[in-house]
Each structure stands twice: as structure tokens, then as C-alpha cells.
N, CA, C and O atoms as CSV, one atom per row, in Angstrom:
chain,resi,resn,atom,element,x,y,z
A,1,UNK,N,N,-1.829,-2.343,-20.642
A,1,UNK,CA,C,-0.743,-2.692,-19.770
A,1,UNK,C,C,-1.280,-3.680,-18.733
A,1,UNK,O,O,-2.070,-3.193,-17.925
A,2,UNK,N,N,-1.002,-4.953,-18.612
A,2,UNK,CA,C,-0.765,-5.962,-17.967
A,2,UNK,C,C,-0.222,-6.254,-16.768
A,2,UNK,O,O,0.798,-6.937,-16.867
A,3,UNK,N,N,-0.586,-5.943,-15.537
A,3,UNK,CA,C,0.751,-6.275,-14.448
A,3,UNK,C,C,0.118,-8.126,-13.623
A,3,UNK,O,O,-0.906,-8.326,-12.970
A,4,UNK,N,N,0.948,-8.889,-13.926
A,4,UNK,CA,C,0.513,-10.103,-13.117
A,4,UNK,C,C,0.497,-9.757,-11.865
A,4,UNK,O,O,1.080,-8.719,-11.552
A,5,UNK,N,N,-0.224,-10.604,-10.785
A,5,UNK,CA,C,-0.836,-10.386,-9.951
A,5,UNK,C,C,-0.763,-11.723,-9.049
A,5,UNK,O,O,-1.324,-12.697,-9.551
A,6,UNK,N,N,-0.226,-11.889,-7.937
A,6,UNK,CA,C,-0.771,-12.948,-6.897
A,6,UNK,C,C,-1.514,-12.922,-6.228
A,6,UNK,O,O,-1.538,-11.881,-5.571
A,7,UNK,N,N,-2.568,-13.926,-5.915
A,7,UNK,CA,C,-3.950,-13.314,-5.133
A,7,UNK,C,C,-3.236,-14.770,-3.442
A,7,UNK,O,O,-2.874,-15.906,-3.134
A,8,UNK,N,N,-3.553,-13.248,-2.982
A,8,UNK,CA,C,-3.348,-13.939,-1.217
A,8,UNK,C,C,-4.477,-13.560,-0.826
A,8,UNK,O,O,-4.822,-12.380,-0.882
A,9,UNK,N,N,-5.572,-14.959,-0.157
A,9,UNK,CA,C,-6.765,-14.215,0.477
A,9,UNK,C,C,-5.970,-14.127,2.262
A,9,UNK,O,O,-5.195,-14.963,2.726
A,10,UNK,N,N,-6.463,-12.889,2.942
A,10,UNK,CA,C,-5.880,-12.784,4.058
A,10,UNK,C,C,-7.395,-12.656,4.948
A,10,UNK,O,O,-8.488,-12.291,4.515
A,11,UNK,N,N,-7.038,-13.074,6.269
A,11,UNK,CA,C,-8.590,-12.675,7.160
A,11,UNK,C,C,-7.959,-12.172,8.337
A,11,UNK,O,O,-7.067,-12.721,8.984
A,12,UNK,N,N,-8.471,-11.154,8.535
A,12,UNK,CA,C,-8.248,-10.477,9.534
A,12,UNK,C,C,-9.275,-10.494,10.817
A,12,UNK,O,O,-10.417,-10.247,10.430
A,13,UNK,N,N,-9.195,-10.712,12.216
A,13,UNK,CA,C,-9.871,-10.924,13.012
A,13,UNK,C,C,-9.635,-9.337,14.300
A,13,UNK,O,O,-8.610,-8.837,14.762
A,14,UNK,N,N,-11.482,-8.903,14.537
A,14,UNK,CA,C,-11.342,-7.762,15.023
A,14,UNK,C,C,-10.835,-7.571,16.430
A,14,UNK,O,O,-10.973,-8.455,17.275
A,15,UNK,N,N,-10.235,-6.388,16.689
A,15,UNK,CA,C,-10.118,-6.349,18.275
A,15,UNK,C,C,-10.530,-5.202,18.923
A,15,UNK,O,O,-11.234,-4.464,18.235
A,16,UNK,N,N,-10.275,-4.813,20.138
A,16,UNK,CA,C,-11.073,-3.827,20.842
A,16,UNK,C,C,-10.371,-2.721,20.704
A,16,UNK,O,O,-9.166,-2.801,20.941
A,17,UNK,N,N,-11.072,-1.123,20.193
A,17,UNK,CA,C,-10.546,-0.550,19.816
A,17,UNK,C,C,-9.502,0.582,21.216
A,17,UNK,O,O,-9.768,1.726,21.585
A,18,UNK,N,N,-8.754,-0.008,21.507
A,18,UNK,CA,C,-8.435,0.904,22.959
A,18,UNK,C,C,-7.736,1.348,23.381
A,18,UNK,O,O,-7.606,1.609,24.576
A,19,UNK,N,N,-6.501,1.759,21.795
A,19,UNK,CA,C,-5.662,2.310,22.129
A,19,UNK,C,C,-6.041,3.618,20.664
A,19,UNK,O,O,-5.076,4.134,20.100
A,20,UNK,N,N,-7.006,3.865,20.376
A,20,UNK,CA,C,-7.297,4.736,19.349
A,20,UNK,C,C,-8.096,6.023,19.958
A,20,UNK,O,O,-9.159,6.238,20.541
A,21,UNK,N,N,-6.835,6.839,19.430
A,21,UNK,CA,C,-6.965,8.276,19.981
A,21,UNK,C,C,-7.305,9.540,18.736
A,21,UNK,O,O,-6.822,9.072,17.705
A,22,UNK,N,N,-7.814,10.674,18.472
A,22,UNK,CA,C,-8.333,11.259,17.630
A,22,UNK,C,C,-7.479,12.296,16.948
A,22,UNK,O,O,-7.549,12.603,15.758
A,23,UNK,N,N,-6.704,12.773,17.810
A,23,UNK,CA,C,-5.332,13.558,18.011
A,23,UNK,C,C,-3.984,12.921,17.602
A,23,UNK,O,O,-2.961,13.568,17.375
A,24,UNK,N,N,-4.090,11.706,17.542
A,24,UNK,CA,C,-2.271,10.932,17.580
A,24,UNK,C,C,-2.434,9.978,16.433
A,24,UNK,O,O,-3.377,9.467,15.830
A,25,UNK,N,N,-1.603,9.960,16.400
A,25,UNK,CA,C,-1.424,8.324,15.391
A,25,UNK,C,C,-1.222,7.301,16.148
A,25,UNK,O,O,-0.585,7.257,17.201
A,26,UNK,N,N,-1.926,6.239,15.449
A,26,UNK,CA,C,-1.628,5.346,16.106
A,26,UNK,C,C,-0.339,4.290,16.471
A,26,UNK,O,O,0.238,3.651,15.591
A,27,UNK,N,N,0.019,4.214,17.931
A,27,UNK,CA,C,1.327,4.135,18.349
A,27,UNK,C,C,1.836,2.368,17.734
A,27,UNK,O,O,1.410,1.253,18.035
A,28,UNK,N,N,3.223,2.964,16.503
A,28,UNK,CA,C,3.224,1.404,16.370
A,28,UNK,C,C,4.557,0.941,16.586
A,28,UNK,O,O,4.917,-0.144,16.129
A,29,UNK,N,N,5.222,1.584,17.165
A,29,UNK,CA,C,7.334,1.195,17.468
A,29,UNK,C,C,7.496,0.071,17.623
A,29,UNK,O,O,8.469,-0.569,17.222
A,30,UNK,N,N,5.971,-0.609,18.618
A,30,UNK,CA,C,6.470,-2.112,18.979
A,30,UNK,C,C,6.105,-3.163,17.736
A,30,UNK,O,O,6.212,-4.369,17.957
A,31,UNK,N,N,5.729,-2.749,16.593
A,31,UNK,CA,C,5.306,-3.736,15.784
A,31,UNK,C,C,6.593,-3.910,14.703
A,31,UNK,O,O,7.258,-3.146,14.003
A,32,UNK,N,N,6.556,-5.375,14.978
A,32,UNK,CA,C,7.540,-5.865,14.400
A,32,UNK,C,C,7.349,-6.884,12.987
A,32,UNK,O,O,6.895,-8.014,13.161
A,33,UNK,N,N,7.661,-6.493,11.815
A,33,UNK,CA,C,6.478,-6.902,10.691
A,33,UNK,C,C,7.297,-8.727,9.843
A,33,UNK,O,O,8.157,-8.686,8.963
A,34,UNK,N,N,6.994,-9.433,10.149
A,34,UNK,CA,C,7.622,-10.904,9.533
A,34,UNK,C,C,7.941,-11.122,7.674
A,34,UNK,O,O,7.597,-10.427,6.718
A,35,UNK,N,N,8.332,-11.750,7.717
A,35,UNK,CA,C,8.822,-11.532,6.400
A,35,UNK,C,C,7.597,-11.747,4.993
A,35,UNK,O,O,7.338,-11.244,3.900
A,36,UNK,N,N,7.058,-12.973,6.018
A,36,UNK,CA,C,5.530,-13.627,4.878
A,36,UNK,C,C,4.557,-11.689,4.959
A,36,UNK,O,O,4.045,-11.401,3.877
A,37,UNK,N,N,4.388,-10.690,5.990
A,37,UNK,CA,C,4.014,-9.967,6.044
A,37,UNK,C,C,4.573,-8.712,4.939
A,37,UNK,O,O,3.869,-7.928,4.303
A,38,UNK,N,N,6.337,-8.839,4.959
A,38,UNK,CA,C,6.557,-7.956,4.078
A,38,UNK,C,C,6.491,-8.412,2.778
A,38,UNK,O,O,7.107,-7.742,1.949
A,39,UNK,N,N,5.934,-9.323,2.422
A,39,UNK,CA,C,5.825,-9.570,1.038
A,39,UNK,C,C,4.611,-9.332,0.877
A,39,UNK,O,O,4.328,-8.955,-0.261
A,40,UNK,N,N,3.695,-9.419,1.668
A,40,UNK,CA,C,2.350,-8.845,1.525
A,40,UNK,C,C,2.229,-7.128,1.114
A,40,UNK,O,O,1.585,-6.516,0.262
A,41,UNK,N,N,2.991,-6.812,1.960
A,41,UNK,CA,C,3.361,-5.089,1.929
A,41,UNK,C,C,3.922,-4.527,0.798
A,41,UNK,O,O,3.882,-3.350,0.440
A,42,UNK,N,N,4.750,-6.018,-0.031
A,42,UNK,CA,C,5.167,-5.260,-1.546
A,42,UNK,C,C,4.284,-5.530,-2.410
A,42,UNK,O,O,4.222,-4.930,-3.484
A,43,UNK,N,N,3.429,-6.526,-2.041
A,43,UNK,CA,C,1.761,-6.569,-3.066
A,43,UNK,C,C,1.247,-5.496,-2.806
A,43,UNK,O,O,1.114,-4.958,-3.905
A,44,UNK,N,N,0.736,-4.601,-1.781
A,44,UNK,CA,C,-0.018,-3.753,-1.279
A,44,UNK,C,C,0.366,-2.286,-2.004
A,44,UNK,O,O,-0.269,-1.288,-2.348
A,45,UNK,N,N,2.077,-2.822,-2.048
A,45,UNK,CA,C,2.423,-1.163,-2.149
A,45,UNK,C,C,2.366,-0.972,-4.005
A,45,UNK,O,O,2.076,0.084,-4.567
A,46,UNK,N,N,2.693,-2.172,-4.651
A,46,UNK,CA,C,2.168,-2.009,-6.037
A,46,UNK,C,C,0.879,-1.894,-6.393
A,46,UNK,O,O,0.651,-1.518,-7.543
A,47,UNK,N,N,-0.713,-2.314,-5.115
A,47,UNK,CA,C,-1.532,-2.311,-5.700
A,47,UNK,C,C,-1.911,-0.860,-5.377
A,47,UNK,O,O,-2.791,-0.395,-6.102
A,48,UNK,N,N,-1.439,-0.100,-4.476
A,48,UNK,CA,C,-1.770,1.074,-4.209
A,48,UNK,C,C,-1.210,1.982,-5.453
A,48,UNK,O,O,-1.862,2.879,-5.987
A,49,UNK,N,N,0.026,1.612,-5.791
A,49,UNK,CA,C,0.314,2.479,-7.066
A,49,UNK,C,C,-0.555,2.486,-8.012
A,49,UNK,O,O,-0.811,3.526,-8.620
A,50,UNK,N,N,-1.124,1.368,-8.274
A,50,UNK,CA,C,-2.178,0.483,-9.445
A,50,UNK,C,C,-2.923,1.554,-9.799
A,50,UNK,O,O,-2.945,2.408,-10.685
A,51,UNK,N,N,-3.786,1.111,-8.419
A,51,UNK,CA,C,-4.846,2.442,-7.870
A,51,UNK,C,C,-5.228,3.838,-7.917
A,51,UNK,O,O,-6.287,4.423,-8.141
A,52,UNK,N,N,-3.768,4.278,-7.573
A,52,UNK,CA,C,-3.517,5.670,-8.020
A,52,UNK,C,C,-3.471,6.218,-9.629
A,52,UNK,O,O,-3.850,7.328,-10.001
A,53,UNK,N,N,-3.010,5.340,-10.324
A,53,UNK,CA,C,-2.309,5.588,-11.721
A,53,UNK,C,C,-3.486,5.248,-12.538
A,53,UNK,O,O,-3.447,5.662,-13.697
A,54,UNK,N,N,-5.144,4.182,-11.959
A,54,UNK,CA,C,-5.636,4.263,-12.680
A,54,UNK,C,C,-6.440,4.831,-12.266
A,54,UNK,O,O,-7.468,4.719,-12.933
A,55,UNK,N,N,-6.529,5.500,-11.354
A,55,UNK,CA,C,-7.777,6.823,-11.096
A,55,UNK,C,C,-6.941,7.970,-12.071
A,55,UNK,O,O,-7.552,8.386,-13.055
A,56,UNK,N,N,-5.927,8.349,-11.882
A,56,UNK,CA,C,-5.271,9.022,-12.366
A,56,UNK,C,C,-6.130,9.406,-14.247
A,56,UNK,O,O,-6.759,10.312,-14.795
A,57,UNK,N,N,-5.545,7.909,-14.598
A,57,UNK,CA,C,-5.476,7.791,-16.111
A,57,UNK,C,C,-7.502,7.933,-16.607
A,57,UNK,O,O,-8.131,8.273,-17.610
A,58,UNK,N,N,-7.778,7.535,-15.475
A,58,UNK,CA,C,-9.358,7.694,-16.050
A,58,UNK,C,C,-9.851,9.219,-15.612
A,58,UNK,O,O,-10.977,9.608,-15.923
A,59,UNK,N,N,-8.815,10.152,-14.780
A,59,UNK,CA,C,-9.515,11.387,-14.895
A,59,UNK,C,C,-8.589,12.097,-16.051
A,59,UNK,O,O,-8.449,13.320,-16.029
A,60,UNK,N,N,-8.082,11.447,-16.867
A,60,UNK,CA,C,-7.549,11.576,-18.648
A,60,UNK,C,C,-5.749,12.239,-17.977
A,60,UNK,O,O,-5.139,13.088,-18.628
A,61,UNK,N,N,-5.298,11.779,-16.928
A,61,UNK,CA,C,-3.850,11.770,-16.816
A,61,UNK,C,C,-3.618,11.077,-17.974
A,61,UNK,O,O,-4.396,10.523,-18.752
A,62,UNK,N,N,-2.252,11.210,-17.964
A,62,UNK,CA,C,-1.411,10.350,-19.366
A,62,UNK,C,C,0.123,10.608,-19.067
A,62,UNK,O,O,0.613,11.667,-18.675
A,63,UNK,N,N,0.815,9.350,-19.350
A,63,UNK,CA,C,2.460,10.073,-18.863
A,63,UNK,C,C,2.968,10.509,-19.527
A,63,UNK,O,O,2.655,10.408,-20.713
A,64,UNK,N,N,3.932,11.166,-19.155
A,64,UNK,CA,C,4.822,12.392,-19.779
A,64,UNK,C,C,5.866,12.487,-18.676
A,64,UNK,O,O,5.737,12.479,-17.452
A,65,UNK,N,N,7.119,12.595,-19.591
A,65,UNK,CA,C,8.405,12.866,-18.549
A,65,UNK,C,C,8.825,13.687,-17.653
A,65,UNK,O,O,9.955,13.661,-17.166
A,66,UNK,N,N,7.523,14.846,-17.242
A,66,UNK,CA,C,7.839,15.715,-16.107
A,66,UNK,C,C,6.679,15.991,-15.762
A,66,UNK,O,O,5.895,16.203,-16.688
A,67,UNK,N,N,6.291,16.064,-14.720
A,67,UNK,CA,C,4.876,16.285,-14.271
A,67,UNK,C,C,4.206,17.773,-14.985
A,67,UNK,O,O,4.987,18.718,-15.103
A,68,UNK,N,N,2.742,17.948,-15.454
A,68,UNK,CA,C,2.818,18.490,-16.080
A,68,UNK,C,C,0.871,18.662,-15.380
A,68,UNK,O,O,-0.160,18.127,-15.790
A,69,UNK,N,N,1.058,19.419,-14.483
A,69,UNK,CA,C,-0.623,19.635,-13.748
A,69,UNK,C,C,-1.739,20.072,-14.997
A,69,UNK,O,O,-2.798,19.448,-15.053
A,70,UNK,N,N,-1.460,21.150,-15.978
A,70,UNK,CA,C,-1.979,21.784,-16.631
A,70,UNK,C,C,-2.738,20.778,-18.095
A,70,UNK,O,O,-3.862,20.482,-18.501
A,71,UNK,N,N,-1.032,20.502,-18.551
A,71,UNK,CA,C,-1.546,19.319,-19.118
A,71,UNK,C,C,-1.859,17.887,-18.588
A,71,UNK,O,O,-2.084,16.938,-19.339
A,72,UNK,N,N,-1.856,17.838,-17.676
A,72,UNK,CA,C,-2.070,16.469,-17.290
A,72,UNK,C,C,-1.121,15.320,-17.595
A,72,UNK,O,O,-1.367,14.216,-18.080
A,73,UNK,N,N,0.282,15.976,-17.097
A,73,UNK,CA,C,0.752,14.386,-17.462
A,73,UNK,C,C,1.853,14.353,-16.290
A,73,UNK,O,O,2.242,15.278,-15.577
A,74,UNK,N,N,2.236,12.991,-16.312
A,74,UNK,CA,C,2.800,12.351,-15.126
A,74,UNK,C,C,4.466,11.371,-15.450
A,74,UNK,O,O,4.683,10.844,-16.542
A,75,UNK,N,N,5.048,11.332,-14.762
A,75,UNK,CA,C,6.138,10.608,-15.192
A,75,UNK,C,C,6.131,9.407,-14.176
A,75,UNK,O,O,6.910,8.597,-14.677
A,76,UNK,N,N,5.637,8.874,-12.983
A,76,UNK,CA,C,4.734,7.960,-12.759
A,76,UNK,C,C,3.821,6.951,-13.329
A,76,UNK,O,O,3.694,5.754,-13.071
A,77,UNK,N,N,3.251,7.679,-14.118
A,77,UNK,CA,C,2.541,6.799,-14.622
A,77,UNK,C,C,2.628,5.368,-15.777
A,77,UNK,O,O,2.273,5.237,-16.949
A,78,UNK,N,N,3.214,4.533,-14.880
A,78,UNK,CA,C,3.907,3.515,-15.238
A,78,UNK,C,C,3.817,2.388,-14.395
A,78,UNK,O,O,3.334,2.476,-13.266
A,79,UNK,N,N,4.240,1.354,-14.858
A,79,UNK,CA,C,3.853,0.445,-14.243
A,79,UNK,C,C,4.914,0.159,-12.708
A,79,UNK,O,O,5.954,0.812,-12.616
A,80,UNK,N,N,4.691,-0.426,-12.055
A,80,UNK,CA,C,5.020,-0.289,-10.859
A,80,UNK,C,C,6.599,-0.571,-10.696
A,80,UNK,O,O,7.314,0.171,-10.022
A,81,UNK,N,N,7.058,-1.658,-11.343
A,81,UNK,CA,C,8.786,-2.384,-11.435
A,81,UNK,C,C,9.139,-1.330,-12.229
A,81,UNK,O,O,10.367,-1.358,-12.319
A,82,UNK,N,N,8.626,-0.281,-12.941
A,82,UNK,CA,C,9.357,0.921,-13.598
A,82,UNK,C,C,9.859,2.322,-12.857
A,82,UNK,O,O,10.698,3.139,-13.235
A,83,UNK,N,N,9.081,2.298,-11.732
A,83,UNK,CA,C,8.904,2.872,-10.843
A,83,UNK,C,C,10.729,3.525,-10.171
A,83,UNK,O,O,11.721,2.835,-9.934
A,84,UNK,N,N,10.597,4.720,-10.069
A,84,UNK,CA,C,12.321,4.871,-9.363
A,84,UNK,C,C,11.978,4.143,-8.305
A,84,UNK,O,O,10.839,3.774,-8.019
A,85,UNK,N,N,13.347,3.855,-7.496
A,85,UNK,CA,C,13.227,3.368,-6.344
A,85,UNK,C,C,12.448,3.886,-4.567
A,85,UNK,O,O,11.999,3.392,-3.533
A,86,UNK,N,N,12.697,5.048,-5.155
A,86,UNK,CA,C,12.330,5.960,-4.506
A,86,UNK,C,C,10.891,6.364,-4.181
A,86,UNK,O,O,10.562,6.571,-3.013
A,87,UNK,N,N,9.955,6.488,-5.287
A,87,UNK,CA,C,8.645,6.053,-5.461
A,87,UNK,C,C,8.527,4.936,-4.705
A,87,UNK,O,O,8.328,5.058,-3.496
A,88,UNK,N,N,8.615,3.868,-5.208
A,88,UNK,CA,C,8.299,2.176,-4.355
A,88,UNK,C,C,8.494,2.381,-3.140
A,88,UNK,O,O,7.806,1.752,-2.336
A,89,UNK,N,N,9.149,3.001,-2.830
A,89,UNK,CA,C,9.677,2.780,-1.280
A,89,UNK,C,C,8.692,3.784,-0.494
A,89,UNK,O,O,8.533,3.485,0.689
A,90,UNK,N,N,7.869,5.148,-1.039
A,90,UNK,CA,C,7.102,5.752,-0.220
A,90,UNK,C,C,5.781,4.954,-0.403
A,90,UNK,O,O,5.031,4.802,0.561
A,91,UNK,N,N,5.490,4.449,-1.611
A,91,UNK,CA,C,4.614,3.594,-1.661
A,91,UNK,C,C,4.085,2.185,-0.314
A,91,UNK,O,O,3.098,1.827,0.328
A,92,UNK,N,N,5.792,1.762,-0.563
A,92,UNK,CA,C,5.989,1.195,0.775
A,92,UNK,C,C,5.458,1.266,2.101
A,92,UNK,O,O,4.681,0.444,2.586
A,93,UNK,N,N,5.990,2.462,2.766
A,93,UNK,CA,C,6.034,3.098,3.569
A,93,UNK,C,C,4.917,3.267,4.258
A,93,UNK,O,O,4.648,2.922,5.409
A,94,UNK,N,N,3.812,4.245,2.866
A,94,UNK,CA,C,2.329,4.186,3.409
A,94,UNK,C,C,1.723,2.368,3.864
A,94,UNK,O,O,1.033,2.242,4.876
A,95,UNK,N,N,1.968,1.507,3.275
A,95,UNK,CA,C,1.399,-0.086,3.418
A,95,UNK,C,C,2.026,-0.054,4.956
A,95,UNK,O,O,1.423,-0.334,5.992
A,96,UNK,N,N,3.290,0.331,4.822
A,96,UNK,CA,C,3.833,-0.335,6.152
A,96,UNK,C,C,2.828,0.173,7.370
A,96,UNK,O,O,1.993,-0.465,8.012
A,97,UNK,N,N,3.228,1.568,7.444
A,97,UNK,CA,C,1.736,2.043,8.491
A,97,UNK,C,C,0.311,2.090,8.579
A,97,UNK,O,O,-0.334,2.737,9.404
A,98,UNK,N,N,-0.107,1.404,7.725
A,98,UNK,CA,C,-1.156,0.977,7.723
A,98,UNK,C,C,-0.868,-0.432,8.304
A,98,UNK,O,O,-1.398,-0.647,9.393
A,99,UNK,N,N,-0.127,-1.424,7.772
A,99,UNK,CA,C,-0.371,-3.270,8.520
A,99,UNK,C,C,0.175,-2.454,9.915
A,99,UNK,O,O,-0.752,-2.013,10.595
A,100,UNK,N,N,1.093,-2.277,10.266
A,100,UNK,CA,C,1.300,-1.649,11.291
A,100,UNK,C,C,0.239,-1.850,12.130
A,100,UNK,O,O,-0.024,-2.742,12.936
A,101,UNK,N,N,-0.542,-0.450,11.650
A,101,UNK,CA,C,-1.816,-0.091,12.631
A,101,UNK,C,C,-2.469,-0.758,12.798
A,101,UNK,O,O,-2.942,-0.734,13.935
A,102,UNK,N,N,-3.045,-1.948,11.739
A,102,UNK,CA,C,-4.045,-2.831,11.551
A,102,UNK,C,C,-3.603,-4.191,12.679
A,102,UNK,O,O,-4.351,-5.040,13.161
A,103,UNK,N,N,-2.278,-4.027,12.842
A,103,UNK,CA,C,-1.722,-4.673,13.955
A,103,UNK,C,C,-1.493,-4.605,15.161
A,103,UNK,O,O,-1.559,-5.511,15.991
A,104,UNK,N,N,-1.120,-3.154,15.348
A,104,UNK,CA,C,-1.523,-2.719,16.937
A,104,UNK,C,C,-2.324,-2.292,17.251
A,104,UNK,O,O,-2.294,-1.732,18.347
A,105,UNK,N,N,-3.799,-2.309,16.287
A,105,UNK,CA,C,-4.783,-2.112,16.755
A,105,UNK,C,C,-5.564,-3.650,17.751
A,105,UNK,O,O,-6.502,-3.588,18.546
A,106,UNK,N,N,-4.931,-4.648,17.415
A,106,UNK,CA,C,-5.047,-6.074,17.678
A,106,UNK,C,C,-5.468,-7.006,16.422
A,106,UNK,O,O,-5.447,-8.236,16.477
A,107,UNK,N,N,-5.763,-6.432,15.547
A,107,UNK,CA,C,-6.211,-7.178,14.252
A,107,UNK,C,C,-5.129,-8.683,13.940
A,107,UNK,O,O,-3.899,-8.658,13.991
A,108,UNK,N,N,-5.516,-9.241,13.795
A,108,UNK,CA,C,-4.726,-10.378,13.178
A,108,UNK,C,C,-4.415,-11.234,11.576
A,108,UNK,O,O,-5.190,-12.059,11.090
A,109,UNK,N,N,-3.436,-10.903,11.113
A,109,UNK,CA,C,-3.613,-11.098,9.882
A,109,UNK,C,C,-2.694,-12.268,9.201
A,109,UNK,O,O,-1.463,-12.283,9.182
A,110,UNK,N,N,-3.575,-13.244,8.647
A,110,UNK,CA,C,-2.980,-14.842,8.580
A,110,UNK,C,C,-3.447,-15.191,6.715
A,110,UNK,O,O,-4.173,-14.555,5.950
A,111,UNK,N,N,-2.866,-16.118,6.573
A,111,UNK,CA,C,-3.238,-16.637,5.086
A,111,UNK,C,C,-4.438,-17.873,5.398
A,111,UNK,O,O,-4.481,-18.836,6.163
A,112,UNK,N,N,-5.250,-17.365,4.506
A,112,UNK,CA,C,-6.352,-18.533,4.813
A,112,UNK,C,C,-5.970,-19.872,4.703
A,112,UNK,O,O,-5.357,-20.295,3.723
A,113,UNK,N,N,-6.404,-20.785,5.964
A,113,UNK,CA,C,-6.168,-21.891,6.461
A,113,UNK,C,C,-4.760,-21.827,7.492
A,113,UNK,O,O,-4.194,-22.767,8.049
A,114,UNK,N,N,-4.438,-20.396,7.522
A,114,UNK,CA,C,-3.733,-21.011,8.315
A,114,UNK,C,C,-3.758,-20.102,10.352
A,114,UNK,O,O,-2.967,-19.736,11.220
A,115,UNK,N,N,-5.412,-20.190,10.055
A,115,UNK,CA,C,-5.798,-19.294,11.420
A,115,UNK,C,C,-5.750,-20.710,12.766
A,115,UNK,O,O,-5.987,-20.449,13.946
């Protein structure tokens, strides 16, 4: 199975860590994410599925139409545009709070050449 792929190199530049607390999450209400960003976030959130499905498949998962712990099988395990909607979107979700954080932590995140 084949999934094409766009490669965005991104660089991120560090900042001071000083709003990171051990107890909380990190606070992100004010981050407001641009559109060139959410398309990054739907690369992220398919490569995280990627990720999952092939750790998955190399500890001998295999899909199957109902999750199946014993036997090992998954109804997930598919390629990402197969995905319910519903899936994608928690997939989502996790990317989002992560750029998020990576953003109100001060990090800066640009397409190369264009820092």
C-alpha cells in the first residue's frame, strides 16, 4: 500500500521555555492556526496515522472489520482517505495541540526560504 506524500521541509526556531508548567497543559486559546499551517496539520495527522498502523502491522496487527485485541485485528487499519471521518478528525486534533504548543511555546514555524 502506497500513500503519496508531499515533502514540506519546515524549520522551527527555539524559544525560552517560560510558560511550561509540569502539572498543566500547555496554555494555547490564544493560538490562532493559518491556513498554510492547517494543511500542514492534515499532513501530520495522516502521517501520524501512517505511524500508528505501521507499528501496528509490524507487531503482526492485520485488519479486520471489528477490532479484535486477541486476534489482532483492526478496522483502522487502512489507509488514511479510508479512514471514517471521525478517526481523521481525532487524528487531527492530536496535530492540532501539538503545533499549538510548539507555538505558544514561542517556536516558529515557516517553509524553508521563507524565514
Amino acid at each position: 500500500m502506497q500513500i503519496a506524500r508531499m515533502r514540506i521541509p519546515v524549520f522551527v526556531s527555539a524559544p525560552s521555555p517560560d510558560n511550561l508548567s509540569p502539572d498543566q497543559p500547555i496554555s494555547t486559546e490564544h493560538i490562532v492556526l493559518s491556513d498554510e499551517i492547517l494543511e500542514l496539520v492534515e499532513l501530520f495527522a495522516e502521517n501520524a496515522h501512517d505511524i500508528w498502523a505501521s507499528e501496528r502491522m509490524r507487531d503482526g496487527w492485520a485488519f479486520g472489520p471489528q477490532r479484535d485485541d486477541i486476534g489482532q485485528r483492526h478496522p483502522y487499519l487502512v489507509p488514511y482517505q479510508q479512514l471514517p471521518e471521525r478517526e481523521k478528525e481525532y487524528d487531527r486534533t492530536m496535530v492540532i495541540g501539538s503545533v499549538r504548543a510548539i507555538l505558544a511555546l514561542g517556536f516558529n514555524i515557516s517553509r524553508a526560504g521563507q524565514d
